[in-house]
N, C-alpha and C positions, 0 to 999 in steps of 0.2 A: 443435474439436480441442484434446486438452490439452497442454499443453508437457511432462509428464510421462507420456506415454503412449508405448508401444513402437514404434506406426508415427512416432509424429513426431521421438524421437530416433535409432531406425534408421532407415528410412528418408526422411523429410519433409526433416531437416535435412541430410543427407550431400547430399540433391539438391540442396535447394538453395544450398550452397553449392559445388558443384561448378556447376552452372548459372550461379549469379551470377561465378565465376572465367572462363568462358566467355564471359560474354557484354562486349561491347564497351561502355566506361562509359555512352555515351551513352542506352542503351538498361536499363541496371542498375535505374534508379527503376523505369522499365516493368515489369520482371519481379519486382522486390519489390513492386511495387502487386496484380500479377497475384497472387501466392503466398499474398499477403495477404486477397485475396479469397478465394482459394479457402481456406485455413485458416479464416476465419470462415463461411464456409458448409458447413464441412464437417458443423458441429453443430447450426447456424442460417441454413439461406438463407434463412429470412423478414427476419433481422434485416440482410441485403446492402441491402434495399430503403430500410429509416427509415436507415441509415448513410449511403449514398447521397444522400440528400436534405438531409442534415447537412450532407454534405460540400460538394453544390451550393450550397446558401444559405448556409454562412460561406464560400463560394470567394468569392461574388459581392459578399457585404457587405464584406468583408477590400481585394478589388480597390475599392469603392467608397471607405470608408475613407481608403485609401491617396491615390486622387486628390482627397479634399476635402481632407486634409490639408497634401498639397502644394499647393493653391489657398488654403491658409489659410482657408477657410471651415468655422471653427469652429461654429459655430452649427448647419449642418443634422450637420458631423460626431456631434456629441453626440447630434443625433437619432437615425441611422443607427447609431451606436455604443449606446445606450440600447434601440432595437429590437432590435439583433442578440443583445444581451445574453440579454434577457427573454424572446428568440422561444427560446432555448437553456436557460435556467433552467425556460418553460412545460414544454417535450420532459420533461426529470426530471423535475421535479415530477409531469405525468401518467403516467409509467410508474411509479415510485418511491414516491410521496407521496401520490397523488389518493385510494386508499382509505383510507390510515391518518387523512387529513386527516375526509375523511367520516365513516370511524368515530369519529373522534373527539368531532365535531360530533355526531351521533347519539347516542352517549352523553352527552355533555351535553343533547343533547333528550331525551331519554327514547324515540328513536326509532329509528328501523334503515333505513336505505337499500339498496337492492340496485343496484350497480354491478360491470360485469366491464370489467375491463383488460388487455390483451395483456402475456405474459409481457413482462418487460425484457428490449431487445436487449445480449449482450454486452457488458460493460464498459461501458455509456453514462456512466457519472459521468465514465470515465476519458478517454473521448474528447471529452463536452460540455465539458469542461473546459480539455480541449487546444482546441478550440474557441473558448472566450473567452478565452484568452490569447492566440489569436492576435488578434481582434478588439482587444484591449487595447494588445496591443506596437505593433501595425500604426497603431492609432490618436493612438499618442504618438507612433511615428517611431526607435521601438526595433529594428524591423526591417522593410523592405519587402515589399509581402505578395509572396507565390508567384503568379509570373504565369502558370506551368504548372497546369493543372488538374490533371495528374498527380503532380505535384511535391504538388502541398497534399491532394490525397486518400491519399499514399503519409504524410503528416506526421498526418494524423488515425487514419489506418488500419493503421498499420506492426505486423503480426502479434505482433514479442517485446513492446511493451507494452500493446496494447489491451485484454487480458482483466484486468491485475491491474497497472497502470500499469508505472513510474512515471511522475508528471503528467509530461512533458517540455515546458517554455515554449517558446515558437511561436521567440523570438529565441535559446533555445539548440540548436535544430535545425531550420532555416531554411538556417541557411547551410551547414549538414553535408548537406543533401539536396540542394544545390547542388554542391557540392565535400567528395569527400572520397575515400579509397583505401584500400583491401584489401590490406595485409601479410601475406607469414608470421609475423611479429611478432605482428599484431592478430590474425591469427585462433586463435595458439597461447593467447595471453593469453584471446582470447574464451573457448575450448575450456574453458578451465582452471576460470574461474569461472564457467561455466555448468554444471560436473562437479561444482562446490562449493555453490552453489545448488541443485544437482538430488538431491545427496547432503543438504544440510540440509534439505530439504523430505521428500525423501520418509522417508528413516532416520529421522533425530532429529524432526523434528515430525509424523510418521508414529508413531514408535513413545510421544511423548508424548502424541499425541493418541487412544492406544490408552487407556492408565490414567487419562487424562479423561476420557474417556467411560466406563468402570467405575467412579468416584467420582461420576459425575454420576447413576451409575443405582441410586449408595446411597439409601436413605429419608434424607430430608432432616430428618425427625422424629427421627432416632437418629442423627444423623452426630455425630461427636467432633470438639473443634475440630483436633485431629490431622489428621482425615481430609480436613476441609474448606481448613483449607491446604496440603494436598496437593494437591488438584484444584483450587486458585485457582494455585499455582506450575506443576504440570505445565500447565496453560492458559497462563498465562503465556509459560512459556517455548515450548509448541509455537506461540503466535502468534506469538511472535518469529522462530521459523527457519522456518514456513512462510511469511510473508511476507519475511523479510527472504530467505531463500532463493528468491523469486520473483526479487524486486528483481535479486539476482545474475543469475540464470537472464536477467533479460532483459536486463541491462546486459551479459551477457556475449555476447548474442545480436547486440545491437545492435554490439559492439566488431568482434566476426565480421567483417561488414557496413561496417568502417569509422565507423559512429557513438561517439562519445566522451558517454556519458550519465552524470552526476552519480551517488557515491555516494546511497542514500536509507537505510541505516543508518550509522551510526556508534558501534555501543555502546553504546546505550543505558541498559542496564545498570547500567551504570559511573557514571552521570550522580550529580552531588553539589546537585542541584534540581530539582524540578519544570520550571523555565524551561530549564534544562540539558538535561534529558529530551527535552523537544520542540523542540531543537534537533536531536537525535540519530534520534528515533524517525520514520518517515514523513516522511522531509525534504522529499520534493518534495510533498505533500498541506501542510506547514506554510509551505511557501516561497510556494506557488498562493496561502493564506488570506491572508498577508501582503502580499503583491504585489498581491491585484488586490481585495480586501477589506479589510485595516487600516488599509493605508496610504489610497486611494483614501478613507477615511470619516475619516482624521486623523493617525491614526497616536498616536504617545504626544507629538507636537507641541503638542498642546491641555490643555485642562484637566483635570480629575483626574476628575470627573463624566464629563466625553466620554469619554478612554478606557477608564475600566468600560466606558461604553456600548458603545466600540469592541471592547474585549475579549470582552464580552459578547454581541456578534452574529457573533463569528469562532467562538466556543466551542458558541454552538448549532445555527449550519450544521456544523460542526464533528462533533457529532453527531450531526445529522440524516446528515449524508454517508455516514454508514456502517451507517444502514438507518432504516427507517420502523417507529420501537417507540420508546416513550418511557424504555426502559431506555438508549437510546443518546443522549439529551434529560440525562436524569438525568446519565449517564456524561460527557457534556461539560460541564453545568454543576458536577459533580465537582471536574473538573480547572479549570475557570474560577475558583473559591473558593480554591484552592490556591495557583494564579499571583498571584491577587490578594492573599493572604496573602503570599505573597511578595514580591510586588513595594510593598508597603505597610505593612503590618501588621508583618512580620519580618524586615525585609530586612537590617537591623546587626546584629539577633540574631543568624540564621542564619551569622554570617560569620565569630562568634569560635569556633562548634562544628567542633570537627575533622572534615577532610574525611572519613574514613572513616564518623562519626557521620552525618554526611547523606547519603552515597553509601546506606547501609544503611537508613535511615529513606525516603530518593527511593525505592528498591524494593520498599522495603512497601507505602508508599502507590501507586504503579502497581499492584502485585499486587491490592490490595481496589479497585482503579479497575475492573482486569480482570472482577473480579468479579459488577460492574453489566454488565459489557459482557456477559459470556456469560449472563447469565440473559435470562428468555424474558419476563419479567414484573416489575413493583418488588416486588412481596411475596415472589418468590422473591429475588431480590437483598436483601432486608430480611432475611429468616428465614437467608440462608445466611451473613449479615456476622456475626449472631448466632451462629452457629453457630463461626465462627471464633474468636468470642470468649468461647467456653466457657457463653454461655448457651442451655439447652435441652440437644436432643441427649441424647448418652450421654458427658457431662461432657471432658474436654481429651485424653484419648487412651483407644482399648479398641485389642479384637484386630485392628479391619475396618484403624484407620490404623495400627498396628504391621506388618499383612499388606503393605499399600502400600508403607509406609517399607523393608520387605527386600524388596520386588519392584523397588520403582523408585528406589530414595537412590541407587544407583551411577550410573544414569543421570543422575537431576536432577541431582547432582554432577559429572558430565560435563558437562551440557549450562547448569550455571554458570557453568562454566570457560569452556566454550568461548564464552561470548557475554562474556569480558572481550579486553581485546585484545591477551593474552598468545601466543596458540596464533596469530595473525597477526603478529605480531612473531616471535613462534621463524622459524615459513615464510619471512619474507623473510629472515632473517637466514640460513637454510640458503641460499634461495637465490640468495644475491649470492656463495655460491662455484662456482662453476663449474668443474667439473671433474666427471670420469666419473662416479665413485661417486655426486654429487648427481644427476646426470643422469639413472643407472639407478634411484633409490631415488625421483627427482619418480615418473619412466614409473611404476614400481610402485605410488604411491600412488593416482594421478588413474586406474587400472585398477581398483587396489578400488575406491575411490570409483563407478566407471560397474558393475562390477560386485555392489556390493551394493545400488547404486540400482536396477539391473535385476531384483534378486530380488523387491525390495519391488512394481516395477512387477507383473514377476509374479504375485506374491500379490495384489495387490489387494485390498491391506490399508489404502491409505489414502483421506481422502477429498478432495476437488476444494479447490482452494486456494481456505483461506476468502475472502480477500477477494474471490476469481470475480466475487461476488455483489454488489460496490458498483459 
């Protein structure tokens, strides 16, 4: 089922939160476990089965965990913690990883293997991951694990994030699936920024992701570096508001609900560093690597040699996470060389250049990172960098990126603005007045908003939230 589709926000969602208003706390996890189920089966009962068995085996090792821990028995803990890890890492890697890994090998043999793999279940990264973090929290004494089965399948399974996260750490909704309450407050608030999420996704990175795919279907032989930073910026930015428009969608979903979920954008944008950047961009996917990855391997504690090396296995899981192609390999050791320039190489340079100079140069170098990321292959990501840089092609601008630039500059120009943190600053600041007029003019906005989201639903013009598929 998709979070943007017309049965789930007419009807799926009005049920069930009129359902969940009804029904008595004690029994709420139940029926968000139930709801939960049934949305992920609605597109994949096969994948209810490998979720399930997920759920079983980190319920049982989390419980295990938990009482070695409190016995102090360290030693088999590490076992049981190290299995549980690995038995979660194997699950990805053979649905995700097992062919590109083969084909990889084969091509360096000179040889070809024939192997089939069942499609990936739903969101697997996003849930195996909610998985060893809980294994991790539980195992340090961060958070006590879930002694209800229901309670910890509702934390690995919970409908607004498992298709397109965000990660949510075992110890910051743990105790919200324990305790927590359903306002008119939270669900006005939910409403609002799931209307805002629903309208950046489908609108703006709907309608960017229309003239991205018309520059992607230029000849790549005659593209102008005009046209080709066109379609590295409209990419750009529709990645940004279809995921960061999820992120909302589900953080608003979960507020509904009573859950309190961490922003996972913040402007990114805006950032005046690559190290800046990825503070801002996919927060809960940089907080996971960090937490249960750099720090757990040393952290920047150690020596200068260790953490490259630390850096350096954060940045290529890092890539691999976000699909099985070496263009996304390439694309994390990109950003790896970057930070590490940074963090060594330019670090006092960078600090006398005026912020604006680097806010504009960090967005460049994102744009040409993007650009590895959406090719299908490194010779197309090689030929199309070129392209940007006036070598090849039909030289720095012709008619095809002048046709672009009066079809889509008012939009991109829109959709700059709006991902600074000006047009959210205006909004709160309208609405910390309270009074009629703001009241009538909010109701009329979050109405266009549902209303031109529903036209696009309509058309079905857009397509399935890219990250779906990590």
């Amino acid at each position: 089922m998709s979070l943007t589709g017309v049965f789930f926000v007419f009807l799926f969602l009005p049920a069930v939160i009129i359902l969940y208003r009804l029904t008595p706390d004690r029994f709420r996890n139940l029926l968000l476990l139930a709801l939960s189920v049934f949305f992920i089966a609605w597109g994949s009962p096969a994948d209810i089965l490998l979720i399930a068995l997920s759920i079983v085996f980190n319920y049982f090792t989390a419980l295990e965990l938990d009482e070695l821990r409190r016995s102090q028995n360290d030693a088999f803990k590490k076992v049981v913690l190290t299995t549980g890890v690995a038995a979660n890492v194997a699950l990805l890697i053979f649905y995700k990883y097992f062919l590109f890994f083969m084909n990889s090998i084969g091509g360096v043999l000179g040889t070809e293997f024939h192997f089939t793999v069942p499609p990936a279940p739903i969101g697997i990264s996003f849930f195996t991951f909610s998985a060893i973090s809980c294994l991790c929290d539980v195992s340090k004494g961060d958070e006590p694990a879930l002694r209800n089965p229901l309670d910890f399948a509702l934390y690995i399974s919970f409908f607004a994030k498992i298709t397109s996260g965000p990660i949510v750490k075992f110890r910051e909704m743990a105790g919200q699936i324990r305790q927590r309450s359903m306002t008119a407050e939270s669900v006005e608030a939910g409403l609002k920024l799931f209307l805002i999420g629903l309208s950046k996704k489908l609108i703006i990175a709907g309608s960017l992701g229309k003239l991205f795919n018309a520059v992607r279907a230029e000849q790549l032989v005659s593209m102008s570096a005009l046209t080709a930073w066109l379609g590295a910026l409209f990419y750009s930015l529709m990645l940004y508001y279809d995921f960061s428009g999820y992120s909302d969608m589900a953080i608003g979903l979960g507020r509904i609900f009573g859950f309190d979920f961490a922003k996972n954008f913040d402007h990114p944008y805006t950032s005046v560093s690559m190290t800046d950047f990825w503070r801002r961009w996919h927060i809960s996917l940089g907080a996971w690597f960090r937490d249960y990855v750099y720090i757990p391997l040393g952290g920047s504690r150690v020596s200068k040699g260790r953490i490259i090396f630390n850096l350096s296995a954060v940045w290529v899981l890092t890539g691999l996470w976000h699909g099985a192609n070496w263009t996304f390999v390439v694309w994390g050791l990109y950003h790896l060389a970057l930070l590490l320039l940074e963090k060594f190489a330019f670090k006092n340079l960078l600090k006398k250049i005026p912020a604006l100079c680097r806010g504009v140069m960090t967005f460049l170098l994102a744009v040409i990172g993007w650009t590895i990321f959406f090719s299908d292959n490194i010779a197309y990501a090689g030929r199309y960098l070129l392209r940007m840089i006036g070598i090849g092609g039909s030289g720095l601008a012709d008619r095809t990126g002048l046709f672009y630039l009066s079809g889509g500059g008012i939009l991109l120009a829109a959709a700059l603005f709006g991902a600074t943190p000006l047009l959210a600053k205006l909004g709160n600041k309208i609405g910390e007045k309270d009074n009629t007029l703001v009241q009538i003019c909010t109701t009329v906005f979050f109405a266009l908003l549902l209303l031109g989201s529903t036209a696009f639903m309509i058309s079905d013009t857009v397509s399935s939230f890219l990250y779906a598929q990590f």
